[in-house]
Each structure stands twice: as structure tokens, then as C-alpha cells.
PAMAR-872373 format. One line per 5 residues: their letters; for each residue x, y, z of C-alpha. Coordinates in steps of 0.5 Angstrom, whole numbers, padded with zeros to 4 digits. Layout:
BEGIN
a) X:Y:Z | ...
***
This chain:
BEGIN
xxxxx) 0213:0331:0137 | 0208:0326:0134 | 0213:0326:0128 | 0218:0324:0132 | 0213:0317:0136
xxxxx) 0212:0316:0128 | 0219:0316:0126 | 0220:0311:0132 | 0215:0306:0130 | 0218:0306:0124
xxxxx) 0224:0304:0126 | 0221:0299:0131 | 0216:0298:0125 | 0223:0297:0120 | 0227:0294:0126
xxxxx) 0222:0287:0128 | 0221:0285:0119 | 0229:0285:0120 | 0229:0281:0126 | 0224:0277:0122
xxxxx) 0226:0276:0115 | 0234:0274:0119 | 0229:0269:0123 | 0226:0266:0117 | 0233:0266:0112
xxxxx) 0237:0264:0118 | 0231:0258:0118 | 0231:0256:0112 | 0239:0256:0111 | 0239:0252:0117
xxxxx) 0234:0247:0115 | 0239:0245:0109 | 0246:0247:0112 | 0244:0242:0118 | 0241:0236:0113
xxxxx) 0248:0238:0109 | 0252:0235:0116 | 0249:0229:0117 | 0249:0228:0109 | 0256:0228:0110
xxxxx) 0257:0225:0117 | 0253:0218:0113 | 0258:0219:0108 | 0265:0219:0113 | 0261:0214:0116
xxxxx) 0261:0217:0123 | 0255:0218:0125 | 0254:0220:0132 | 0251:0226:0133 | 0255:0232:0133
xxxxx) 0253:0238:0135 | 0259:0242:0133 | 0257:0240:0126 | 0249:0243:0127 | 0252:0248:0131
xxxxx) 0257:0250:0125 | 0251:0249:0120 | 0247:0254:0125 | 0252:0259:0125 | 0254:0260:0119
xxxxx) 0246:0260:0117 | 0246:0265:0121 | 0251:0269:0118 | 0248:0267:0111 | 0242:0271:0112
xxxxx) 0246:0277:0114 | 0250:0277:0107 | 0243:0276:0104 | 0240:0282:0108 | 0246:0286:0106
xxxxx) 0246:0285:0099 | 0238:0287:0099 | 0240:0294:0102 | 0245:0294:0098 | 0240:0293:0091
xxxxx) 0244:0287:0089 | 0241:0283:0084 | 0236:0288:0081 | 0237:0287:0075 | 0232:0283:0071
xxxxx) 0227:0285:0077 | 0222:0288:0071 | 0223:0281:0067 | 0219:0275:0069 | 0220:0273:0076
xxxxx) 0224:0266:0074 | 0230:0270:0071 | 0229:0275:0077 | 0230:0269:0082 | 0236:0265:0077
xxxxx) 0239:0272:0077 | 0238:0274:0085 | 0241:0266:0087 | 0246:0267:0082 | 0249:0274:0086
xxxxx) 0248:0273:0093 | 0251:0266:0091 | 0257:0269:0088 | 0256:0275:0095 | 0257:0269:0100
xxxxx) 0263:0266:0095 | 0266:0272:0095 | 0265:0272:0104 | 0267:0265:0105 | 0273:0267:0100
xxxxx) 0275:0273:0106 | 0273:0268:0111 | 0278:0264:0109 | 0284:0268:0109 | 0282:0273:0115
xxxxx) 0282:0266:0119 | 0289:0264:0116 | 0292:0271:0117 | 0289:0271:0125 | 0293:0264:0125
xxxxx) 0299:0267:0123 | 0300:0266:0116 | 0302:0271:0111 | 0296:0274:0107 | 0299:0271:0101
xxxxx) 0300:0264:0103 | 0293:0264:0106 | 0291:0266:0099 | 0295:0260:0097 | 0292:0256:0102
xxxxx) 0285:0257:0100 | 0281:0251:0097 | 0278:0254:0090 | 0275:0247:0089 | 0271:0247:0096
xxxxx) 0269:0254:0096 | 0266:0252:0089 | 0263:0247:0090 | 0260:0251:0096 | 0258:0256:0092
xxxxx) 0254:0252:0087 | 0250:0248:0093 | 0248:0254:0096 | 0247:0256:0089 | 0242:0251:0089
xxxxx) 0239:0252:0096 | 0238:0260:0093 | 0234:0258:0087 | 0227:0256:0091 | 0228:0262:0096
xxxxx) 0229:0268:0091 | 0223:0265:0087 | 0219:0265:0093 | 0223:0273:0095 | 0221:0275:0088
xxxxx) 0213:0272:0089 | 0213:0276:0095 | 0216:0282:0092 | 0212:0282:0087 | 0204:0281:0090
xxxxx) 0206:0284:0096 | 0207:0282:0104 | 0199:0282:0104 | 0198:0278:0099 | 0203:0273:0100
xxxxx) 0202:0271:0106 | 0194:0270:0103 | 0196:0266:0097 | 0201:0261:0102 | 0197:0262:0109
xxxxx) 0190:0262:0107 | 0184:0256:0105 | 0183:0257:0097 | 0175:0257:0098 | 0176:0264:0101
xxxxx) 0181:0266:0095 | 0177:0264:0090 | 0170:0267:0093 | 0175:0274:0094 | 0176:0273:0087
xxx) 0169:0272:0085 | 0166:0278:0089 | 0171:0283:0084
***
């Protein structure tokens, strides 16, 4: 029996630090997505507020962050872990940037086949050029968040919760006690 209560806890254990980093991937991403709509509102000059638009940027945060878990389930972009962690970290944004290209891409045509097009007219009707400047934002939005990933990666949860959360005084004291 206690194997079983252990392999739950586990799993309640695996179940909430998903929740979590959904949580914390779903924020960030929206925290630009959402400054990316009202860019774009102060550009078309129809600034009124849209919760569709924030709505939208939510969403497909949300969405993001799952494709972002999955590929990390899936060990995509592993392959310069052992490198220095900004080749690590360029490499990572640059996958799952191509991941999300390849989502929005299937995005895309599933919704125009739903519509009523044919698969291949919904493939001539995709917009590369949108999808690619897409693509390359969220590359850039990628950049800082797998550095930070692959920091916490490689100090541990402990130590970069320590590192980013806790006053300098009682690092530098913890240091010098070694």
C-alpha cells in the first residue's frame, strides 16, 4: 500500500509543477501577446479596448505554453544542453519557435478545411509571410525565457528560486560559510 500513496503523491507531486509552469509560461506569453495587441490596436489607430483582441493573446498564450510542455516531454531541443547555456537557450527558442510555426501552420489549414475549403486550397491560402513574422516575434519572446529555463535547468529549482527570490546578503553569507 504505501507504494501506491507515494506513486500518487508523485503524481500529485508531477500533476501541480505542470499546473505551475502552464501557469508561469501562459503568463509570460501573455504578458507579450497582450502588449502585442495593443501595439498593433496604436498602429491601426483603433484604440478602444478590445477584449477580444486580449482575449485572443490569452488563449493563444495558453495554447503556446502547452506546445512548449509538450516539446519538453518530448526532449525537443536537447541538443546543445551540455554547451554553454546561451547556445542551449538560442537552440531551445529556436525549435519550439519552429514547434509553434509548425502548430499555427496546422492551425491554419485545419480551420479553412472546418470552413469548407479543400486541404489544398486551405494550404494556398495560408499566409507564409504572417506565419513568419510570427514566428520570428515569438523567436525573440523565446530567447529570454529558455535562458532563464536552462538557468533553472542547470542550478536547480532550489537554487533558482534562491538566486532570484532571496536578498543577496544571505547568498553572500551562505557562500562564505562553505
Amino acid at each position: 500500500m504505501p507504494s501506491e500513496d507515494s506513486t500518487k503523491k508523485t503524481l500529485k507531486q508531477r500533476a501541480k509543477h505542470e499546473f505551475e509552469e502552464l501557469f508561469i509560461l501562459t503568463g509570460y506569453l501573455g504578458f507579450f501577446f497582450c502588449g502585442l495587441a495593443t501595439y498593433s490596436m496604436l498602429l491601426l489607430d483603433r484604440f478602444h479596448i478590445s477584449y477580444f483582441a486580449y482575449g485572443t493573446a490569452l488563449i493563444n498564450a495558453l495554447v503556446i505554453a502547452k506546445v512548449i510542455l509538450i516539446g519538453e516531454a518530448a526532449h525537443a531541443g536537447r541538443k546543445f544542453e551540455a554547451r554553454a547555456l546561451v547556445y542551449s537557450a538560442l537552440w531551445k527558442a529556436f525549435v519550439f519557435a519552429l514547434l509553434v510555426f509548425a502548430f499555427h501552420l496546422a492551425e491554419e489549414m485545419i480551420r479553412d478545411v472546418i470552413h469548407g475549403k479543400s486541404l489544398d486550397a486551405a494550404f494556398h491560402d495560408i499566409r507564409v509571410y504572417d506565419l513568419l513574422i510570427r514566428t520570428g516575434l515569438i523567436f525573440c519572446v523565446f530567447i529570454p525565457l529558455f535562458l532563464f529555463r536552462e538557468l533553472k535547468r542547470v542550478v536547480g529549482d532550489e537554487g533558482f528560486r534562491e538566486l532570484f527570490f532571496h536578498p543577496a546578503a544571505s547568498r553572500t553569507n551562505a557562500a562564505s560559510n562553505r
